[in-house]
C-alpha angles and dihedrals in degrees: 000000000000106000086218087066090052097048080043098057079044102059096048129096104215111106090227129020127181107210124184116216136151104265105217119211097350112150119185127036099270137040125182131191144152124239122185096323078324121133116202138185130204115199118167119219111176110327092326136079127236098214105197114185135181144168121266104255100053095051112148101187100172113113123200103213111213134225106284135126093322143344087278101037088113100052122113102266087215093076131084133226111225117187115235094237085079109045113115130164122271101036141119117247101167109149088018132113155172146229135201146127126268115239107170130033121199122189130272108257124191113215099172143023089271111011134082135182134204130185117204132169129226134185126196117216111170131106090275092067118107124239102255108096097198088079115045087096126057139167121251128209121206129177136191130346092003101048085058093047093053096042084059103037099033135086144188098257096034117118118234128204096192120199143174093038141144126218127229137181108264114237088203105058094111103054095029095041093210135113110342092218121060118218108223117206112194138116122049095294096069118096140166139206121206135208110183119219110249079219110038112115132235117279126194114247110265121250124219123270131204126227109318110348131101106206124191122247115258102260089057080053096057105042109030113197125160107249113261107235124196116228125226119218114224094237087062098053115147129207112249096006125130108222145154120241146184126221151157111242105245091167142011141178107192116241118287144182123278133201096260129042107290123074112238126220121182124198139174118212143190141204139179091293091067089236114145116215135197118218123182114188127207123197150140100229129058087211090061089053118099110272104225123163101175143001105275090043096128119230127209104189123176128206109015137155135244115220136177111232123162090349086302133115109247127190115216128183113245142169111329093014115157121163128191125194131220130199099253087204101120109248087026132148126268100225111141125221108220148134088214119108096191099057118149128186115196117193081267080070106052092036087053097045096043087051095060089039086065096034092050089047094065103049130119083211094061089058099097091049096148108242106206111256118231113226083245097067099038113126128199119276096011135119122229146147127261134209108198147148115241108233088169156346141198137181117249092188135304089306106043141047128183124222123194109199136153136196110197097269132088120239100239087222132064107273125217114259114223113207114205134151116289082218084057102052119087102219136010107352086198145035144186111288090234087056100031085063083066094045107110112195114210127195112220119195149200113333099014085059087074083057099047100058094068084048110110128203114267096033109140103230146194116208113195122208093002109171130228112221126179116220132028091250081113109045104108126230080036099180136179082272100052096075118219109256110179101173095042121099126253127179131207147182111209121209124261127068091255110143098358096303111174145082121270116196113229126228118235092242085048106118095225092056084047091055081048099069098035078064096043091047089050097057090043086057091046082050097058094042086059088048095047093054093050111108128220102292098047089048087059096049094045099042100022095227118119115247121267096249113031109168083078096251128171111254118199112224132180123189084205121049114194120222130248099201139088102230120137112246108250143187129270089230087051090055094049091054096040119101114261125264103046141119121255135182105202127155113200131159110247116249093188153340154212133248093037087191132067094238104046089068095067114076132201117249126203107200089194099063102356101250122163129198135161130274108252115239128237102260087054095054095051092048091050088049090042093050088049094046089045098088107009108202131205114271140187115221113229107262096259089063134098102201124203146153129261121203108207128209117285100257095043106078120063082211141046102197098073132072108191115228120225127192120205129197114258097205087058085054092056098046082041106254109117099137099048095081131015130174113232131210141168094022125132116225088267095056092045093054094051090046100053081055084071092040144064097204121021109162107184110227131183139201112265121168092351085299133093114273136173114253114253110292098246080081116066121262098219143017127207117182103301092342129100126205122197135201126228114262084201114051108007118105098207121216134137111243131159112272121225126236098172104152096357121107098197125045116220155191087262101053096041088050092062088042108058116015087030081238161077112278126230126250 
């Protein structure tokens, strides 16, 4: 081409010139070249060029190609097709190029003042594609100009022949699971030739983003409808295709780790063609995984991909996948079970959902659905399913972590007791003995150790094939301590995801964890009633408080009090419409009450500023002294203090490996009074309450800030004999002096109180 026709189209100020010259010795439809910042196109028509030329930022090199011989017939015959498969980093693929359609589309997103960025997706299909099906589809990268000409002229549908790229390692393979190299479109030397879809619809032309964000055209804006999806039977499955789908669960494994970086899940499903499916799911979040709790549980996935494996149909998550799970009990709920925010159910869905509920409810398939077990119907050398709440866990060792649940029922044989450190259990290392015969202890192994350490006390589970075992030959870590009881129950989860083999946390609004607590209520309920059938002495013994009367008097009690005044009996209805401040007689039956358990009905009193509070329970108090006894701290007594160890009796303490320290006044010691107080640390609730048998005044301290500190006030600050003594939360200013006898020959309740919470205590 004349050099005189080139300095000309740069001096001149248009954006864009057409210009007809000979063009001498050009062979092909289309040249292409760069001249000073200058793009130019050669396109021969007839003997002549066309020469178009315009500046670099206004580019546009995205070529339409027209109907000819064939869908390439247009492209520069100097370029190679090279297949995906093959495409690898650090390599030259000048004259090369590749074709695919595209099959997703993402905005156009400006992250600078001039220069914009656009991800797309293409897949390749035809006979020069490689066997390997991950990477037939790959992601696609495209800046400037370009990016901006191909968001107005491309659809999902067209077919690309891309030239001119560079390929780069992809950073989301393993959460895409395409093609594990990116090709990135950008300078002058990128080009791309289109072939539109006869039947792709019309799409809005893409706005402009900013960092980060993917906004919605206008129109979308403006109108906001959820999108209307199509649904795939699974007899119509097509290899290759992406498709959504509905399906009843037949089988599940719950999610585990990979060896890479994703989880894994794998699921069959059904639908009315009686065609079973297998799905594997790859991601990166539990919480993206499907959330199935049992076979029937009913899946709505969308966009996933059909793949032959083994002669089989196979469904994979790719790119776009979300997946949302229904009850499959008939007259269910419809609450989804999704991660998703943005969720929508039309009246398809439910239709949809409500037609495999009844299908499934009539097939002989559905037959085996595994109905959780209760503690009180297993049965020796069976496998079954548990729904629990977890009250506490410990770690045997790397393999093996114990978890102490309960369900409400009681196990009709003798269950295994597991012995393990009280520093070691995360939550209440004891519990009442009426509760602690409903307390069932599971061995979990191997790979469902890693779940259970994010597990807290108090979660609501679902363990699927635990095994019932007689005998403690398998508990591992078995010492001298641990006794040999062949004839007791122990249950484990081995390791592995056969059979479904894992642990599924329940959500609170799940029915089964509603079921849970009507059984649990039930026992609490069986428990007061115990409680409210103890006598004196056994009340003494359960809430360590003396009895009301304790010179054994008669007391004369009436379930039914007469009464001394002259009102009329009225209704309860009469009452209710009557104006307030009167005076009513009415007799009705109770329907319920409040508190439903014995100590909740004592309050604590302050008799300083009135407050009142509840009485901890037992459970909490363990779990308070066990907290405090976990991770014992080095700590400097107070100056006054002589500090030593106990060793309590064999039985008393839940643990071996401890020797409590105690610190006593000196100035006590010195008027002769030694006994009389001591200073405990490092007891359980348990050991606290032998020793005050011993003592007149315990009061249970713990390390704070490397000095002596009172425990939090919900615990009781002393202890003297069977009686407990709190401090105010209100107005107490907790802090652990040396209390003054002088004069006095006993030491009391009164005297500890000013000492050492500066005031009265409650009772």
């Amino acid at each position: 081409m004349p050099h005189e026709l080139i300095s000309r189209l740069l001096r001149g100020n248009a954006k864009e010139k057409k210009i007809l010259c000979p063009l001498e010795g050009s062979v092909g439809s289309l040249v292409r070249m760069r001249v000073r910042g200058i793009f130019c196109l050669f396109e021969t028509r007839g003997g002549k060029a066309v020469i178009s030329c315009c500046r670099h930022h206004n580019i546009m090199t995205v070529y339409v190609l027209s109907d000819g011989s064939g869908p390439g017939s247009q492209v520069p015959s100097h370029l190679t097709r090279i297949p995906m498969a093959l495409l690898c980093p650090n390599t030259n693929y000048n004259n090369k190029t590749v074709k695919g359609e595209v099959i997703h589309k993402g905005p156009l997103v400006r992250v600078a003042t001039d220069d914009l960025i656009l991800k797309t997706i293409i897949h390749e299909e035809d006979a020069m594609q490689s066997v390997d099906c991950q990477r037939m589809s790959i992601n696609m990268v495209i800046f400037g100009a370009l990016a901006e000409s191909f968001s107005h002229r491309v659809n999902p549908g067209d077919i690309l022949w891309v030239s001119g790229f560079t390929v780069g390692k992809s950073p989301t393979v393993n959460k895409d699971k395409l093609h594990p190299c990116n090709l990135l479109l950008s300078g002058d030397d990128a080009c791309i030739y289109l072939q539109v879809s006869k039947q792709r619809p019309p799409e809005p032309r893409s706005p402009l983003a900013s960092r980060g964000s993917s906004l919605t055209p206008a129109e979308d804006l403006r109108t906001p409808r959820a999108p209307r999806y199509t649904y795939v039977r699974l007899d119509e499955l097509k290899n290759m295709a992406v498709v959504n789908v509905y399906g009843v669960v037949v089988f599940f494994k719950q999610p585990f780790k990979s060896r890479g970086t994703d989880y894994c899940s794998s699921l069959k499903i059904t639908d009315q063609s009686e065609h079973k499916i297998g799905c594997t799911i790859f991601c990166e979040k539990l919480e993206d995984h499907p959330r199935i709790f049992q076979t029937g549980d009913i899946v709505r996935m969308h966009r996933v991909k059909v793949h032959l494996y083994n002669n089989s149909l196979t469904l994979v998550n790719t790119f776009g996948f979300s997946v949302v799970t229904f009850s499959g009990a008939v007259g269910g709920g419809m609450e989804p079970r999704t991660s998703s925010k943005s969720l929508q159910l039309d009246e398809d869905d439910r239709r949809t959902i409500e037609e495999l509920r009844a299908w499934a409810a009539c097939q002989a398939l559905l037959s085996s659905v595994s109905a959780a077990v209760p503690l009180s119907a297993v049965q020796p050398n069976t496998y079954f399913d548990l729904i629990c709440q977890l009250l506490a866990k410990a770690s045997i060792d790397s393999t093996c972590t114990l978890l102490r649940v309960w369900d409400g029922t009681r196990c009709p044989h003798a269950l295994l007791k597991v012995i393990v450190e009280p520093n070691s259990t995360e939550g209440p290392s004891s519990f009442s003995k009426h509760k602690e015969s409903h307390i069932a202890n599971v061995l979990v192994y191997d790979n469902h150790v890693e779940f259970s350490r994010h597990l807290k006390p108090g979660a609501f589970l679902r363990i699927y094939n635990l095994r019932a075992i007689p005998g403690s030959s398998r508990v591992p870590g078995l010492t001298s301590s641990q006794p040999v009881e062949p004839d007791h129950l122990a249950f484990h989860l081995h390791g592995g995801t056969s059979y479904g083999r894992g642990i599924r946390l329940l959500p609170e609004n799940s029915p089964d964890v509603q079921e849970l607590r009507r059984a649990m209520e039930a026992f609490l309920d069986h428990q007061d009633e115990e409680v409210s059938e103890l006598n004196d002495s056994e009340l003494l013994e359960v809430w360590s408080t003396p009895p009301e009367f304790i010179d054994g008097d008669v007391v004369d009690c009436r379930t039914e009090r007469c009464c001394d005044h002259q009102l009329q009996l009225v209704t309860l209805s009469q009452v209710k419409q009557s104006a307030g401040g009167q005076t009513h007689h009415v007799r009705a039956q109770i329907g319920s009450y409040e508190p439903r358990r014995l100590h909740r009905a004592l309050k604590l009193f302050c008799c300083s500023c009135s407050a009142i509070q509840d009485v901890p329970d037992e459970e909490l108090l363990a779990g308070i002294f066990s907290e405090a006894t976990r991770c014992p701290t080095a700590c400097a007594p107070p100056p006054w203090a002589l500090s030593g160890h106990v060793d309590l009796p064999g039985d008393a303490s839940a643990s071996q490996q401890h020797s409590p320290s105690v610190h006593l006044s000196t100035k006590l010691m010195t008027e002769g009074k030694t006994e009389q107080l001591i200073f405990l640390m490092g007891c359980s609730l348990e050991e606290t309450q032998h020793l005050a048998a011993a003592y007149p005044n315990v009061v249970p301290v713990a390390p704070s800030g490397g000095r002596l500190a009172l425990m939090d006030l919900t615990a009781p600050f002393l202890f003297r004999g069977t009686d407990r003594h709190y401090g105010c939360k209100r107005c107490s200013e907790a802090a652990v002096r040396e209390p003054s006898a002088a004069g006095v020959e006993q030491v009391d309740e009164k005297m500890i109180a000013e000492s050492e919470t500066c005031c009265t205590s409650c009772s």
